[in-house]
N, C-alpha and C positions, 0 to 999 in steps of 0.2 A: 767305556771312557769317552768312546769320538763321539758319542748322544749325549752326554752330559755336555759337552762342548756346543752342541749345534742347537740344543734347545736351552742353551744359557745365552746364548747368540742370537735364538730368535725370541727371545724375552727382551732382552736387551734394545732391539728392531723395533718392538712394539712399542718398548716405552719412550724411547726417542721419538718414534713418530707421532704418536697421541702427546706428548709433549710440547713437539716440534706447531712454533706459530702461526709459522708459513702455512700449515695443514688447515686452522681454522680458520685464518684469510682467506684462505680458497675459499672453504665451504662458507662462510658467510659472507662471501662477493659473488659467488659462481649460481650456488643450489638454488637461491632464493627465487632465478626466474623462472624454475622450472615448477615451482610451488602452486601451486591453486589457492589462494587464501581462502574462500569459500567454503575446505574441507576441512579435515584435519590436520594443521601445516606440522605438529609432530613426528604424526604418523608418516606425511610423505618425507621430513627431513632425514627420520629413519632409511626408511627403503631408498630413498635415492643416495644415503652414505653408504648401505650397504652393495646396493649396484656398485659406486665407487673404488670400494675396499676391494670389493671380487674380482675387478676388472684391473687393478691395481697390482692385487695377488697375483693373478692367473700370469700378467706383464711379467710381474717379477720371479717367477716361479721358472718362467719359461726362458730370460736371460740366463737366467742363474744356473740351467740345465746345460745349456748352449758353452758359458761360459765355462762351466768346467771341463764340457767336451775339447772345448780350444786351449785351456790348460793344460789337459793331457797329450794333447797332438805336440802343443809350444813347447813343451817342457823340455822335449828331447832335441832341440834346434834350439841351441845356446845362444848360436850365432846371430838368428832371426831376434830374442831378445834383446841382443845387446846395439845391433841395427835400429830397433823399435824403439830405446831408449834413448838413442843417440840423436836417432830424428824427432821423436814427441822432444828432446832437449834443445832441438835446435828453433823446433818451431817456436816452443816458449820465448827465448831469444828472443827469436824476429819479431812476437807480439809484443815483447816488451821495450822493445826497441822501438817498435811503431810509436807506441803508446808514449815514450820519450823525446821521442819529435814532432808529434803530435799538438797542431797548433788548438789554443783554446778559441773561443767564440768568446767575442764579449771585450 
């Protein structure tokens, strides 16, 4: 039952991201100078999306290992959460508050 969930989750992942337009603004501002026009620019917009994705992956793979080690440790310090949320709530505040007196230019 919990792999039906994690691979409905990383389907899910995928199609948001191949979706996601911010992803092909990248690759069609970023990749093209690393291009050689002279060769195959398919071929290399390939292989350098795939370097991308692997370096990407391996990123994300590697948070997300980390992350649940610190879930397991957090979970049992109720305390340290509700500190954590109190202070990411406070910071919010102060930024929003910056952001409110905040003079314009112009």
């Amino acid at each position: 039952m919990q792999t039906t969930g994690v691979c409905r989750a990383f389907r899910e992942g995928v199609v948001v991201e191949a979706l996601n337009p911010k992803t092909a603004a990248f690759f069609l501002a970023f990749i093209p100078q690393f291009v050689d026009p002279s060769a195959n620019v398919a071929a290399q917009f390939i292989v350098l999306g795939l370097i991308s994705v692997t370096i990407n992956t391996s990123v994300d793979l590697i948070v997300t290992y980390w992350a649940g080690k610190a879930r397991v440790g957090l979970i049992k310090r109720p305390s340290f959460i509700m500190n954590a949320r109190q202070a990411s709530g406070a910071v919010m505040c102060g930024l929003g508050a910056t952001l409110l007196f905040a003079r314009r230019a112009g």
